[in-house]
N, C-alpha and C positions, 0 to 999 in steps of 0.2 A: 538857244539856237544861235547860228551865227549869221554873218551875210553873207553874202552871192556875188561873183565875179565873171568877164569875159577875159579872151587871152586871146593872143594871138600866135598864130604859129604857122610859117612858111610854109613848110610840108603838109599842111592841110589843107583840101580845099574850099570846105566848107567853115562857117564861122563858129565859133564857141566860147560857151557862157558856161556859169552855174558855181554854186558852193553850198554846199549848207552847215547845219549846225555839229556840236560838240562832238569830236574825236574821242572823248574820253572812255577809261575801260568800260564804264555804264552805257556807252551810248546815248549818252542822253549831255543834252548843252547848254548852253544861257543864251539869250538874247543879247544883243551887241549893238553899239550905238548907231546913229544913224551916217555915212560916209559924208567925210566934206567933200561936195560937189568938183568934180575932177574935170580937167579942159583937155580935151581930145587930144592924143598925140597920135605922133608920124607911126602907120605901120612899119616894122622892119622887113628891110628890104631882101634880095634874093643877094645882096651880098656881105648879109653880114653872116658870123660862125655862132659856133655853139647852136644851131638848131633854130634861131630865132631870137635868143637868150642873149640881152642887154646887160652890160655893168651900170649903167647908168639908168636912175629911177627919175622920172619927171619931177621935177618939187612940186607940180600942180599939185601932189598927191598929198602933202602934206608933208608935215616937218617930221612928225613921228617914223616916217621912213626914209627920215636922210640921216645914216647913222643908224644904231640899235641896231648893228648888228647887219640889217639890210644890204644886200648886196648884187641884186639879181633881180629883175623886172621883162615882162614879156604881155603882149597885148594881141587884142583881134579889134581888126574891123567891124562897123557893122553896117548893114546896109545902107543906116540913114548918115553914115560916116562917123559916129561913134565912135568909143572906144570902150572896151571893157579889159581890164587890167589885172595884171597876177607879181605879184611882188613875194621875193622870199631873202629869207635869212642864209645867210652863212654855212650851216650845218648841211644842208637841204643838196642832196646832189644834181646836176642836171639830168638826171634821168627821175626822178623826182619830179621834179619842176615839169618836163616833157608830160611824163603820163597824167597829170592833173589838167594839163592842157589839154591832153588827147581825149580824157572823160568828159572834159564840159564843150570840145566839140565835137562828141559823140553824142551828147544830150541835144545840142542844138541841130544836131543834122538833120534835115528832112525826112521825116519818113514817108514814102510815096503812101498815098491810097490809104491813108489813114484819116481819122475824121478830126483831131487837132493836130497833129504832126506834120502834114504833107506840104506848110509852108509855115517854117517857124521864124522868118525872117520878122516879125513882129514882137515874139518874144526877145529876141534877141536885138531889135530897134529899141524894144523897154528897157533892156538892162539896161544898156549904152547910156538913156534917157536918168536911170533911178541910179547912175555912178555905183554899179555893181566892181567890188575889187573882192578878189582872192589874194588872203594872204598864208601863205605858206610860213610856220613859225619854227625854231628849233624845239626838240625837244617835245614835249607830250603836255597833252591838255591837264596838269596837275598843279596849275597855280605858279610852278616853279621859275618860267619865262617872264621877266619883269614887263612884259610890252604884252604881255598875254589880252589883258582887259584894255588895253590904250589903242589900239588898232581900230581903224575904223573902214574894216572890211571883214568877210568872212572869213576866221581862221580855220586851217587846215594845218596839223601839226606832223613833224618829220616821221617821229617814230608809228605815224598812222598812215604811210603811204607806202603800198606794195608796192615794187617792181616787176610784174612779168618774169620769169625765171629768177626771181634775188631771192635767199635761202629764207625771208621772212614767208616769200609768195608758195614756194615748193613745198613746205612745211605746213602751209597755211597755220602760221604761230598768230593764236588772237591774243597772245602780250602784244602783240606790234599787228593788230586786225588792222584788216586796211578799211579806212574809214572815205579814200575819199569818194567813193560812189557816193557815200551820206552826204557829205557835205559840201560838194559841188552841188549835188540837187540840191540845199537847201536853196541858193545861190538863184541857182537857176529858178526856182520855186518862188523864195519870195520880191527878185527884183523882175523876173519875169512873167513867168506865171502870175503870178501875185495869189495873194494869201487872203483867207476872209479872217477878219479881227486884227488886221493889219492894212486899214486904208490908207497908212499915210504914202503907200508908195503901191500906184495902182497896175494893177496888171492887168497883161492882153489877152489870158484866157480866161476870165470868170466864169465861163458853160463848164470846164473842166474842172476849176476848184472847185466849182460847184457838188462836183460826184467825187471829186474825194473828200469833200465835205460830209457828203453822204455818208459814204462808206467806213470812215471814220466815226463818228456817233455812231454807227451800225458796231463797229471793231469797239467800239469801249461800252456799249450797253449790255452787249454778250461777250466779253470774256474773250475775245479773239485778239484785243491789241491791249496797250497800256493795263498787261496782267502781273499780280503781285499785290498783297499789300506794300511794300518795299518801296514798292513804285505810286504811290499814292498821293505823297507831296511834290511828288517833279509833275504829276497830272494836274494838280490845281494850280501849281508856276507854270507849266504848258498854257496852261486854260488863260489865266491873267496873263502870261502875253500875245497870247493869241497866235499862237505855232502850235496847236494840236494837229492838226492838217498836215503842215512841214513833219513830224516827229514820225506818223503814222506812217504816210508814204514812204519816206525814207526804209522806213521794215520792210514795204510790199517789193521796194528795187531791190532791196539788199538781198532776201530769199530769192528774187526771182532769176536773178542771175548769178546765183549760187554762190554765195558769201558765206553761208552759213551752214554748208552740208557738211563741211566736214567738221564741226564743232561738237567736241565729245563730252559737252558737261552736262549737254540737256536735249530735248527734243524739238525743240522749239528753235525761232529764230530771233536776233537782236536782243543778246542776252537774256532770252526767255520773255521777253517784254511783248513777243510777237508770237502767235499761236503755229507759225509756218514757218519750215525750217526750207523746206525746199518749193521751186515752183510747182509740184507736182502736188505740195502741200495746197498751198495757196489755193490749187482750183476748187479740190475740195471744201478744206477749211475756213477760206474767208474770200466766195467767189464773188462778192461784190468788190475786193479789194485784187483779185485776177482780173475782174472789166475794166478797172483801170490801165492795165498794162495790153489788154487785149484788141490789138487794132487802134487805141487811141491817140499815144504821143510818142510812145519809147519801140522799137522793134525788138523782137523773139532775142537774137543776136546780137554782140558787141561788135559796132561796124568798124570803130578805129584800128590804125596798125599797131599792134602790140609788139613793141622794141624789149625782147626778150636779153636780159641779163646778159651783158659780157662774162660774167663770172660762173656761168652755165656751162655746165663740161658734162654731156651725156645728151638725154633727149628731152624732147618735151613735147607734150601730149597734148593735140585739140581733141581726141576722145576720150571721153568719161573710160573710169579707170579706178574701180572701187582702192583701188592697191597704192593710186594715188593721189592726196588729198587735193589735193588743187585741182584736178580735172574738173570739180564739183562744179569750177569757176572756171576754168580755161574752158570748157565743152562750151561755152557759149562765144568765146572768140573767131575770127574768120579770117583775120590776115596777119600775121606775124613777120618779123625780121630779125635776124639773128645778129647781135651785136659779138665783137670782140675778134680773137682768134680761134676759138678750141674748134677742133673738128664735132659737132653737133648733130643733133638728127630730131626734126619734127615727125608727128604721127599726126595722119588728117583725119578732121572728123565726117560729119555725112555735107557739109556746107562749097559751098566755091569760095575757095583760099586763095588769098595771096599769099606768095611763102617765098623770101628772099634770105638770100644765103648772108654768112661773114664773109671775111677771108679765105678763113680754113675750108676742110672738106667737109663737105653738109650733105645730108642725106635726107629724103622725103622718102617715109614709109607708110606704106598702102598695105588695108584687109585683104586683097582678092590676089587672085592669081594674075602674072602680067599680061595672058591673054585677052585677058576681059575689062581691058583698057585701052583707049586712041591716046598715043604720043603724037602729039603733031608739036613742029620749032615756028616760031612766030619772031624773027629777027634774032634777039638777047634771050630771048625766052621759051622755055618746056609746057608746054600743055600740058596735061594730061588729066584725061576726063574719063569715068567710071562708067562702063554699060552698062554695067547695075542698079538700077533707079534704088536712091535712099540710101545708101552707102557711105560711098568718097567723095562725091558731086566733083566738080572740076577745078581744080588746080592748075594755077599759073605761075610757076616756079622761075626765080631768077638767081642766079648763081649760085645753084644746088647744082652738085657731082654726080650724085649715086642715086637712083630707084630700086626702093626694096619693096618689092611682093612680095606671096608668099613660094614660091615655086622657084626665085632666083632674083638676084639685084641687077640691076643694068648705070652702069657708067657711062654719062653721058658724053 
């Protein structure tokens, strides 16, 4: 397993943390040294470019990232004035960097009315506290990166980081599965959360490792997680470092938000290591391991904005979409933006979207007829909200052109 980082990033409101273990095609990781203790830096401000994205890395952080390659550093605040830090290499593009940011403060975002999630400013005062760093590496978790094992933060490696509309995402090609749901949680898990068999860095929720502690012993006693004889030596190296916990959960997020449906070599999820390929799995098959996600810390839904591929030239689906793979995993997003020029077209799912155009002409396309929808302008912005309970839910569209129903388009 690896470690756990916060970032920071202008465009977001809320703070964000997390990383976890090995990207590699096994899914499965090492354990990583402990980070030298890191001295708070200045958030970036509203006027610098690139997104939030610094050429310049603190030397607090150490020497191993001034040089090797390193090039690109970005940080979040945290309540108690922290810092939690994302550092990447060279290869790594800024939209890269962005969305790894976007998932660990998707993880830290509050989720109202939930029984650990509804104020995570704690977990996220611990990273800060336990010097959580995300390091984003060139290249793929196979030994080949000379700085691979010298890092003394969680790695996250290039060729394991989807883009949102980039031909890795649309294809969902698992040569380049996107790992870092995994390994941000780890991140998040064990400098925040905190982890049991790993007290030297304590966490703020122990009621909750607590029950994925549970559920875990429950997932490897019956056959529902850590399955294979194959897999039988990385369970006893799990065990001795005390990341069975981290490994386990990692499966339950990675099906539950659909990483794994469209994977055609097995039925299972997390390279067959995990008994549930989909969330619909999960309830069934290892519903101690759905209470997890059930009301507790994470929400149904991907709440970040998903910065959809400049290189997308056609459409792209928030509805499930047997025809295509990645719906499996977009069906759980709810605000997207359309990067680049091409003229593009989103398709909503049943949720309330944010949907913001490129340049070009962009189109939002809706199930129902245009009658049985309220268009209302709200300044810069299109409404539009579905009478139809369960549906299209409501849309708040920005620099989108065209409305396509089924009955006729309307150009706004």
């Amino acid at each position: 397993m690896k470690k756990l980082i916060l970032i920071s990033y202008i465009a977001l409101t809320s703070l964000m943390l997390i990383a976890c273990s090995g990207g590699s095609g096994n899914g499965k990781g090492s354990m990583i040294p402990k980070p030298t203790p890191a001295k708070p830096t200045t958030k970036p401000t509203k006027t610098d470019t690139n997104n939030g994205i610094s050429k310049t890395i603190p030397t607090a952080l150490g020497k191993v990232y001034q040089g090797n390659h390193f090039n690109r550093y970005t940080s979040v605040k945290t309540p108690n004035g922290g810092s939690i830090h994302i550092v990447a290499q060279d290869k790594l593009t800024d939209e890269q960097i962005i969305r790894a940011r976007s998932i660990l403060a998707f993880y830290l975002t509050d989720y109202a009315g939930s029984q650990y999630g509804a104020d995570k400013s704690a977990v996220a005062n611990k990273m800060a506290e336990n010097d959580a760093i995300l390091v984003l590496l060139n290249g793929q978790d196979d030994g080949s990166n000379p700085v691979g094992d010298k890092v003394t933060g969680q790695p996250l490696y290039q060729n394991e980081i989807q883009v949102e509309g980039g031909s890795w995402y649309m294809k969902q090609n698992y040569k380049h599965r996107d790992a870092t749901f995994e390994e941000v949680f780890h991140l998040v898990h064990g400098h925040g959360i905190g982890m049991s068999g790993q007290e030297d860095l304590k966490g703020a929720l122990p009621q909750y490792e607590a029950e994925i502690k549970q559920a875990q012993v429950n997932g490897l006693a019956n056959n529902i997680w850590g399955r294979g004889k194959d897999n039988q030596d990385w369970i006893k190296e799990l065990t001795a470092e005390g990341s069975l916990t981290a490994e386990y959960m990692v499966s339950v997020i990675d099906s539950y938000y659909g990483l794994w449906g469209a994977w055609k070599d097995g039925n299972d999820g997390m390279w067959g290591i995990y008994n549930s390929k989909t969330r619909e799995d999960i309830k069934t098959k290892d519903p101690m391991g759905y209470a997890l996600m059930d009301n507790k810390f994470l929400p149904p839904y991907l709440t970040y904005n998903a910065r959809i591929d400049a290189k997308l030239n056609g459409n792209f689906s928030l509805r499930f979409d047997a025809k295509k793979p990645y719906t499996h995993h977009s069906r759980y997003l709810k605000d997207v933006t359309l990067l680049g020029t091409n003229n593009n077209s989103v398709t909503v799912n049943e949720l309330d979207n944010n949907i913001t155009g490129n340049v070009g002409t962009n189109m939002v396309i809706f199930s129902g007829k245009s009658s049985e929808y309220k268009i209302t302008n709200n300044k810069d912005k299109t409404i539009v909200s579905d009478t139809v309970k369960g549906r299209d839910g409501k849309n708040t569209l920005s620099n989108i052109e065209k409305l396509q129903f089924t009955d006729k388009t309307i150009t706004l």
